[in-house]
Each structure stands twice: as structure tokens, then as C-alpha cells.
C-alpha positions in Angstrom: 0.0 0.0 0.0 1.1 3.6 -0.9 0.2 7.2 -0.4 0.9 9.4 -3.5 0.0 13.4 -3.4 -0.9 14.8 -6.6 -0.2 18.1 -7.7 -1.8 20.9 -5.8 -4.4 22.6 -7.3 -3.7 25.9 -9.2 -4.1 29.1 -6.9 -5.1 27.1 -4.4 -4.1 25.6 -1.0 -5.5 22.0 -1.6 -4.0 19.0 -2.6 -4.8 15.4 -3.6 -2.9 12.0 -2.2 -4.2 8.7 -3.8 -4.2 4.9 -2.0 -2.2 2.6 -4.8 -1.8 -1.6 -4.2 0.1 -3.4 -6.4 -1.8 -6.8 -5.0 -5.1 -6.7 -5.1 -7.8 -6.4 -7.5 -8.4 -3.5 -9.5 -10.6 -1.1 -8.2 -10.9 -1.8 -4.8 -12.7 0.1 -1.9 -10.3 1.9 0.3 -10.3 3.5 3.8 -9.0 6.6 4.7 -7.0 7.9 7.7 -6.0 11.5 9.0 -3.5 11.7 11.7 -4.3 7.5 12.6 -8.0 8.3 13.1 -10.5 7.0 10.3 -12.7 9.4 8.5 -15.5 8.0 6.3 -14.3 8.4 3.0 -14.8 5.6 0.7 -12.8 6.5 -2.5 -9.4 6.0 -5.0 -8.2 9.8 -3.6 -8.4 12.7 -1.4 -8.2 16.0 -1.4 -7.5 17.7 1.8 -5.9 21.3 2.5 -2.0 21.9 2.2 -1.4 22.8 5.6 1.6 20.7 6.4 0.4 19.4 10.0 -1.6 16.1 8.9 -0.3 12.8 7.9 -2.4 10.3 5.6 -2.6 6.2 5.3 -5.2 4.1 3.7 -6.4 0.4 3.8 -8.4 -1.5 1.7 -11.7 -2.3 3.0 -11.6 -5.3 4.8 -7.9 -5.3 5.7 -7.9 -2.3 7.9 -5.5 -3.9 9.8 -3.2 -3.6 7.2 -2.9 0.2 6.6 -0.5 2.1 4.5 2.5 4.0 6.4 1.6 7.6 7.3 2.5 10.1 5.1 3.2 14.0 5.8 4.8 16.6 4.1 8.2 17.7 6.0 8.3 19.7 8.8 10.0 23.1 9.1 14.0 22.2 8.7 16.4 22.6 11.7 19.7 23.9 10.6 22.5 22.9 12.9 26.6 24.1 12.4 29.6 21.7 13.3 31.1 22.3 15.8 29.3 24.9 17.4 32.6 26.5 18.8 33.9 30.0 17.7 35.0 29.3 13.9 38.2 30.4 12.4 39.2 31.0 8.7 40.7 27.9 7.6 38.5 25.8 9.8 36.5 22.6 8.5 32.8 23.2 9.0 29.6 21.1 8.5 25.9 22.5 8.2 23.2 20.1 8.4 19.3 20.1 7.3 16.9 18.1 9.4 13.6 17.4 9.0 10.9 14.9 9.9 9.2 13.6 6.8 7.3 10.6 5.1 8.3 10.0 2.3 11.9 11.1 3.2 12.4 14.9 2.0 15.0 16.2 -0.3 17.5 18.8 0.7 18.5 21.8 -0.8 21.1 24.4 0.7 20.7 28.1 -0.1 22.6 31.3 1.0 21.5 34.7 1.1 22.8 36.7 -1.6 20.1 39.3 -3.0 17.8 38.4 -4.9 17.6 35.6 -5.7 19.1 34.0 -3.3 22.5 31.9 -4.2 21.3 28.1 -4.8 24.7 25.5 -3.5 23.8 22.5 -3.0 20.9 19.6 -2.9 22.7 17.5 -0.4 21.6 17.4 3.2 24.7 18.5 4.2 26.9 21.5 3.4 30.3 20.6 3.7 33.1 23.2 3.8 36.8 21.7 4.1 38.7 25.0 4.7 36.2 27.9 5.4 37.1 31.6 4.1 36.1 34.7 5.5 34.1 35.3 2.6 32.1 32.5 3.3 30.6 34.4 6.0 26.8 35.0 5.7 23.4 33.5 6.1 22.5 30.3 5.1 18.9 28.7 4.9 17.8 25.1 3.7 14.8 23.9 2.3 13.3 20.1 3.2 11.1 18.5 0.2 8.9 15.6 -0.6 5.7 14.4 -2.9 3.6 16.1 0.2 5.1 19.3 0.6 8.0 21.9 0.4 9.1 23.9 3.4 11.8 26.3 4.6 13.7 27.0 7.5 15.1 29.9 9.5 18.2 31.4 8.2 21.5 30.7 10.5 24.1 33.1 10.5 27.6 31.9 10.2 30.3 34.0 11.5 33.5 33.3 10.4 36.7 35.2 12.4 39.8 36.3 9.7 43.0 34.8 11.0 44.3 38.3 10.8 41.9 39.7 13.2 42.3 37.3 15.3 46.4 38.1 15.0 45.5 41.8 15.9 43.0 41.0 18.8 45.9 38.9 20.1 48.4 42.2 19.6 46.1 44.5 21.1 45.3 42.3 24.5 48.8 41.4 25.4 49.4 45.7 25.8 46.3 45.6 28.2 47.5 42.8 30.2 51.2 44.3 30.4 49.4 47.3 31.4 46.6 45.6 34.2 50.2 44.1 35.5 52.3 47.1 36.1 49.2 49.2 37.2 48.6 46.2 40.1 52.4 46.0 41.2 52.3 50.1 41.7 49.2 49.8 43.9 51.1 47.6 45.7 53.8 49.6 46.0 51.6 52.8 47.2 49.9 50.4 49.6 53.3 49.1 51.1 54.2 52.8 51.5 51.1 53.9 53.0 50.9 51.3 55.4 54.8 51.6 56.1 54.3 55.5 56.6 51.1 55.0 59.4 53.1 52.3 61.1 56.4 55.0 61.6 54.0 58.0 62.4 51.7 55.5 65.0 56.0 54.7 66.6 56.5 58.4 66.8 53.3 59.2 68.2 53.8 56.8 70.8 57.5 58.1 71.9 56.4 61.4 72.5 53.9 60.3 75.0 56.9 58.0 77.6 58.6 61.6 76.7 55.4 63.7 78.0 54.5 61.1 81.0 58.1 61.2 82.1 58.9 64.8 82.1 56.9 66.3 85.2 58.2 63.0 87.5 61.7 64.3 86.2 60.8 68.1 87.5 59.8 66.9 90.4 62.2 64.8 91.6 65.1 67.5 90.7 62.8 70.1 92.6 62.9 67.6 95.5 66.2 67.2 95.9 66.8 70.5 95.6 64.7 71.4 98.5 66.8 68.4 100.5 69.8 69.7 99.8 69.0 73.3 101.0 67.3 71.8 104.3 71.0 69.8 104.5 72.4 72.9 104.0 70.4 74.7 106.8 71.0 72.1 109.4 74.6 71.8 108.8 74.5 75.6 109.8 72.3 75.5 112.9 75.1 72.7 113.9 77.8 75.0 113.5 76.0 78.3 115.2 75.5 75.6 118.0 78.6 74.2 118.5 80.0 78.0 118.6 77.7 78.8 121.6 78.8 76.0 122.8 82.5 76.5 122.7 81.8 80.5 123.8 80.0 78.9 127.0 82.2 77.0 127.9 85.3 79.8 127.8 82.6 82.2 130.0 82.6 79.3 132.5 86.2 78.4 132.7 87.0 82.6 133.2 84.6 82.8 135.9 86.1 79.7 137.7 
């Protein structure tokens, strides 16, 4: 059993798909299917609205449990790029173009160019073995098959020259020279500055033993010299007394 579409009608969005068998008698009686459910159509073909979200199978009455394979038209095409990392002139890169679709869809790879649009390839995957910087751009694919065409999103492929990547390298290593040397001299400043409030804080701290010590210093020189002139005093009051003393005792011995 087999599905095949006929062509669409003109300025229109229907299309026909008609149930073939290669083993039974002619002109049989077939049942239809949309999207695995039946729907009471009795005929050779069908006509149903191109809107690319059904699939189709038939049986023929009597063997409905023998039903045709589903057929759809694709569905929108996935573009994917190999390998996904940053790529570099000179790289090798792959673009592939998925899509789900029964009977299997037919690729074709376009890029945009103006108009119209630069045809490559009809392969389902682009292939480039040594990318150029002109190969920059965006790219779009189309999926295809007796049900349907459809088209996917474009995918922009950027594509770094090997000689801007040579200055981006020139132009980074300044900067880091610089980030270095601007680092090691606020290190510097911050070794001087803390070096600098570490001297004034020993300073600061001198000056007060100097200040505490100075009025104990003043006092003790005032006290002794207030002991040595109360030495001085009584060393005198010694010496007037032992002078009266000695006149006494001449007063005495002249009297006797």
C-alpha cells in the first residue's frame, strides 16, 4: 500500500494524495485515515488542505488492519553548524538540514545573496573543508517531498579572519602588560602607605613615655633640691650651735 500526493491545485491551497496496491484487484474500496484516526471516505483519492500538519494512510476495506505507512509533508528544517565552537578562517565546518518527513524529503542548501538567493547545494549536508572569510553569511535550507516543500530559518555563520584574530591577540597582550604594572604600583603605594602610618603611630607613641616622664623628672630634681638646701640649713644650725657652745664653755672656765 502507498500514499501518493498529486499536484496541488492551481491558486489554491489544496492538494490530492491517492491509496495505490500493487496486489489486489483492480478497483478496490479503500479507507482513509487522518493523523491515525478514520474518517469515512470511501474513494481512490483525497483531497485535503495543504497545511503541512496532517499525515495520511489508507487500507483496503476489509484489511484495515493492514494500513498504508503515514505520510506527511516535512516539517520546518532545523539547521545545525559543526562544531558549534567559535570558527576560524581555515576551519573545517559542516551544516546540516533536518527534518521529519514521510516519504523522506530532499535537501537543498541556499545562502542569502540578494535576490535571488545563491542556490549551492541539494545535499543534506553542506560541507566546507577550509572555510574563508568570505564564506561568511546566512544560510537557509529547504526540506522536500511528494507532500510538501518547506523552509527553515536562516543561520548566521560567523566566520573570524585569521588576521583579526592576529591583531586581537596584539592588542590584548598591551592591556594585560598594562593591568600588571598598574597592580604592582598599587602595591607599592599600599606598602608605603601602610609603612608611613606604622612610623607615624611609633612616633606618636614616643612622644607620650617623653610627655609622662617629664613632670616625674621636674619633680624629683625640685625635691632634691629642696633636701639639699634643708642639709644645708641644718649643717648651719650645727655649726651656730657648737659656737655657743664653745663660747659657753670659755665664759665658765673665766669665771672659775
Amino acid at each position: 500500500m502507498q500514499v501518493i500526493r498529486s499536484e496541488p491545485r492551481q491558486d489554491s491551497t489544496w492538494a490530492e494524495v491517492k491509496c495505490q496496491s500493487s496486489c489486489l484487484p483492480d478497483n478496490p474500496t479503500f479507507i482513509w485515515y487522518k493523523n491515525g484516526q478514520k474518517i469515512w471516505r470511501e474513494t481512490t483519492s483525497l483531497s485535503y488542505e495543504d497545511n503541512f500538519n496532517s499525515s495520511y494512510s489508507c487500507a483496503v476495506k476489509g484489511h484495515e488492519k493492514f494500513p498504508s505507512p503515514p505520510v506527511y509533508a516535512p516539517q520546518v528544517p532545523s539547521v545545525s553548524v559543526s562544531p558549534s565552537a567559535e570558527i576560524v578562517e581555515g576551519n573545517s565546518v559542516n551544516l546540516t538540514c533536518s527534518s521529519d518527513a514521510n516519504p523522506a524529503a530532499n535537501y537543498t542548501w541556499f545562502k542569502k545573496d540578494g535576490n535571488p538567493d545563491l542556490q549551492l547545494i541539494s545535499k543534506q549536508q553542506l560541507v566546507f573543508s577550509s572555510i574563508l572569510f568570505s564564506d561568511a553569511g546566512q544560510y537557509y535550507c529547504t526540506a522536500e517531498n511528494k507532500l510538501g516543500r518547506r523552509t527553515s530559518v536562516y543561520k548566521f555563520v560567523n566566520v573570524e579572519s585569521n588576521i583579526r584574530l592576529t591583531l586581537l591577540v596584539l592588542l590584548l597582550i598591551p592591556l594585560f602588560v598594562l593591568s600588571l604594572f598598574t597592580s604592582w604600583y598599587c602595591w607599592i603605594q599600599l606598602r608605603k602607605k601602610k609603612k608611613l602610618t606604622s612610623n607615624t603611630e611609633s612616633n606618636g607613641t614616643t612622644e607620650m613615655k617623653e610627655s609622662d616622664s617629664g613632670p616625674d623628672y621636674e619633680n624629683i630634681s625640685a625635691f632634691r633640691s629642696v633636701t639639699a638646701a634643708q642639709t644645708d640649713d641644718t649643717e648651719e644650725q650645727s655649726d651656730s650651735y657648737n659656737v655657743y657652745e664653745n663660747i659657753s664653755e670659755v665664759n665658765r672656765c673665766s669665771t672659775d
